[in-house]
C-alpha positions as CSV (number, residue, x, y, z in Angstrom):
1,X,0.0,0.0,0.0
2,X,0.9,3.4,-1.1
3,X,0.8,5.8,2.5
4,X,1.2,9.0,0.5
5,X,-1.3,8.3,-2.1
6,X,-3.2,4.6,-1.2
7,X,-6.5,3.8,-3.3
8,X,-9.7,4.3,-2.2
9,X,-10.2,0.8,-1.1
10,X,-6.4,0.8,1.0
11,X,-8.0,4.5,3.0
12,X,-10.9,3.3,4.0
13,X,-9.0,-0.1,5.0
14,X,-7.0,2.2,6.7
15,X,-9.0,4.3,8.3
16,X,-11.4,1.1,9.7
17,X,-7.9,-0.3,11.6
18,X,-7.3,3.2,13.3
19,X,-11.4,3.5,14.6
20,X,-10.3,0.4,15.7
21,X,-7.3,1.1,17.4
22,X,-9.0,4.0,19.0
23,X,-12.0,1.8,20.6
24,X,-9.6,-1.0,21.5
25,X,-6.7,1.0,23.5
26,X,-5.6,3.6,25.5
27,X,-3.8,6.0,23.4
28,X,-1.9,9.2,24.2
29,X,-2.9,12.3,23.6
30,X,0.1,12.6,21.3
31,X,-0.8,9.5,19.3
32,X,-4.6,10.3,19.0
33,X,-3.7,13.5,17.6
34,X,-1.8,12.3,14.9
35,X,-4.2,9.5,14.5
36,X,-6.8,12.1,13.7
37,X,-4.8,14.0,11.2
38,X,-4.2,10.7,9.4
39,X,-8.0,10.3,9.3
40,X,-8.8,13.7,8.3
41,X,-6.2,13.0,5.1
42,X,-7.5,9.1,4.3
43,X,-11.0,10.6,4.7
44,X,-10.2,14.0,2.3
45,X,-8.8,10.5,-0.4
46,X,-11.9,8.7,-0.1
47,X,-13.9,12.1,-0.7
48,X,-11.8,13.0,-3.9
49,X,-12.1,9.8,-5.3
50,X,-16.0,9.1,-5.0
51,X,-16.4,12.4,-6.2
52,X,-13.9,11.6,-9.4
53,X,-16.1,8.4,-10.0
54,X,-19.4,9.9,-9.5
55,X,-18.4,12.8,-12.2
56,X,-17.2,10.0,-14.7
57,X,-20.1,8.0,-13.9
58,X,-22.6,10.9,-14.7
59,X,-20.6,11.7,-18.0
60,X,-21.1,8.3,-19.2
61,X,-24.9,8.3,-18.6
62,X,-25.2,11.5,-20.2
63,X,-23.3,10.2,-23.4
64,X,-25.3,7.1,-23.7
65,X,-28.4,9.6,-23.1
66,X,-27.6,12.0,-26.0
């Protein structure tokens, strides 16, 4: 897996270990926050790249449509 650019399917991988981290043991103030700014960038990836799809998706309905 890619860390500075994973796909879609590695971030939200991702992102489901460290909820589960989180839930499962204590962590530091120090780790959580970096935890969270991991999130907030897996979670910015998944964003970007649903809304990429969506786009494309809607461009090839509106081709076949025309």
């Amino acid at each position: 897996m890619d860390k500075k650019n994973p796909s879609y399917t590695d971030a939200f991988n991702e992102l489901q270990e460290i909820v589960r981290e989180m839930e499962n043991s204590n962590i530091t103030v120090d780790i959580l926050s970096e935890k969270i700014k991991r999130c907030n960038y897996l979670i910015g990836i998944c964003k970007d790249k649903l809304t990429k799809t969506e786009a494309e998706i809607a461009k090839i309905v509106d081709e076949e449509n025309a």
